[in-house]
TITOR-383367 format. One record per residue (C-alpha): x, y negated, z; residue in three letters. Coordinates in nm, 3 decimals, always signed. Each point is the difference from the previous one (the first is absolute). Example, Ala and Ser with C-alpha at 12.3 -4.5 7.8 and 13.67 -1.06 7.14 Angstrom:
# residues 2
PT|+1.230|+0.450|+0.780|ALA
PT|+0.137|-0.344|-0.066|SER
This chain:
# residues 86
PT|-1.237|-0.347|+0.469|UNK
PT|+0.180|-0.191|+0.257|UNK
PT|+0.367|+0.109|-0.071|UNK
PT|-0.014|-0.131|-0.346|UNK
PT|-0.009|-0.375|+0.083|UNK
PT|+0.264|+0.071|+0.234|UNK
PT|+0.227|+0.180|-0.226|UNK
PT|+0.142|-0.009|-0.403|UNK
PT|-0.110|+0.350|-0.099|UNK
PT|+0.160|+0.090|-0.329|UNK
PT|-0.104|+0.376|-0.042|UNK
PT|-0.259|+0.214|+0.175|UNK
PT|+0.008|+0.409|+0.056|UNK
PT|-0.296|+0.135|+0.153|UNK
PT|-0.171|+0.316|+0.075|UNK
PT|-0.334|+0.155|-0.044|UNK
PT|+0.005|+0.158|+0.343|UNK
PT|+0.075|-0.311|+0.278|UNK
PT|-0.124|-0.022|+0.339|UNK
PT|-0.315|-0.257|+0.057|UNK
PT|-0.009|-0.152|-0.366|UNK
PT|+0.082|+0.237|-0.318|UNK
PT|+0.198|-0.131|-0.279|UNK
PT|-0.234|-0.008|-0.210|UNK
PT|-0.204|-0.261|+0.233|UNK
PT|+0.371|-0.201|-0.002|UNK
PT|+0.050|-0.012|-0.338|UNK
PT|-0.357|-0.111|-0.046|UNK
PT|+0.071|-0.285|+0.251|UNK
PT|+0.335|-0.083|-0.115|UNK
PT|-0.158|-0.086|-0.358|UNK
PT|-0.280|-0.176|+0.100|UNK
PT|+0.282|-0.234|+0.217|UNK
PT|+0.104|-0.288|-0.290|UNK
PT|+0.336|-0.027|+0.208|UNK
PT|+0.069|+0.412|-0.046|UNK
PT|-0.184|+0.099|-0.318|UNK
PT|+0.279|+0.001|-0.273|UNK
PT|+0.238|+0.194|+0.261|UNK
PT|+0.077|+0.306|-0.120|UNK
PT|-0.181|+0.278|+0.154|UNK
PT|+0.082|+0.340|+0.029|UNK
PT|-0.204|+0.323|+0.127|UNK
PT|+0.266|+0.289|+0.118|UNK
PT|-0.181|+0.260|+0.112|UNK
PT|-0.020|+0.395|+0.002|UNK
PT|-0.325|-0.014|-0.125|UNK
PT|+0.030|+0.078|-0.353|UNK
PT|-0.390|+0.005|-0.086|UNK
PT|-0.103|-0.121|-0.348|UNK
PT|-0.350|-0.201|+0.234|UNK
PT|+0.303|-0.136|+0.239|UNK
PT|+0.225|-0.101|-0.277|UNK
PT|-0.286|-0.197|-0.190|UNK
PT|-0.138|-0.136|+0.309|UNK
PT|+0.361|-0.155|+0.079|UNK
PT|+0.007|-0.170|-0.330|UNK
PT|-0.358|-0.122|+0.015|UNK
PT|+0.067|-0.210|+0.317|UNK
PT|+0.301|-0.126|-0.180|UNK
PT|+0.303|+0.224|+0.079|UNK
PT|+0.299|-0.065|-0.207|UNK
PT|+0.154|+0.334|-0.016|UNK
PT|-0.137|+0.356|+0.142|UNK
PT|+0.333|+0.236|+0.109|UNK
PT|-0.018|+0.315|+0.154|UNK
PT|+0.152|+0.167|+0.285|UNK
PT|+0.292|+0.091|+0.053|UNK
PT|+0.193|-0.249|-0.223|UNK
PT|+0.384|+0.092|-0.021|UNK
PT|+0.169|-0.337|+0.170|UNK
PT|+0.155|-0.090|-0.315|UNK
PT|-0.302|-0.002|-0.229|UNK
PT|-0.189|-0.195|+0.322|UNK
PT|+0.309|-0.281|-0.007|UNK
PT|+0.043|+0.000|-0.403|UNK
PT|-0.442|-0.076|+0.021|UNK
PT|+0.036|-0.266|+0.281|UNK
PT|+0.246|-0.198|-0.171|UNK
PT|-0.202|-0.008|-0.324|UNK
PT|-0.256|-0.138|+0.124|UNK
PT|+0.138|-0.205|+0.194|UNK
PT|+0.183|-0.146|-0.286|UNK
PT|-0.331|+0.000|-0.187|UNK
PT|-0.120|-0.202|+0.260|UNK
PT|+0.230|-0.278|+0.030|UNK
């Protein structure tokens, strides 16, 4: 993925449902990448399938959240991993 050897990345949010490549098919990538595959990655989607959920973590999500997250729950998430990153 191009934009990752152009840019520090220190946290991911994807979702399921993206235009040309799903995030599933990024996440995939992102892990197989040595210089992305201990970022923190996280699917935030409205999709709230049980198949969805445990095909998110089998490509290597981090975290699974659901739609809609209230802002302060979304922040309070962010900066723990984040922090859990560093």
């Amino acid at each position: 993925m191009a934009i990752t050897a152009r840019i520090h990345i220190d946290l991911v949010i994807l979702d399921i449902m993206m235009p040309g490549m799903d995030g599933i098919e990024v996440c995939r990538r992102l892990r197989a990448d040595p210089q992305t595959a201990k970022i923190p990655i996280v699917m935030f989607t409205a999709m709230d399938r049980p198949d969805v959920r445990q095909q998110a973590i089998d490509v290597g999500a981090t975290e699974f959240w659901v739609k809609p997250l209230p802002p302060s729950k979304l922040v309070s998430a962010m900066d723990r991993l984040l922090s859990n990153h560093q």
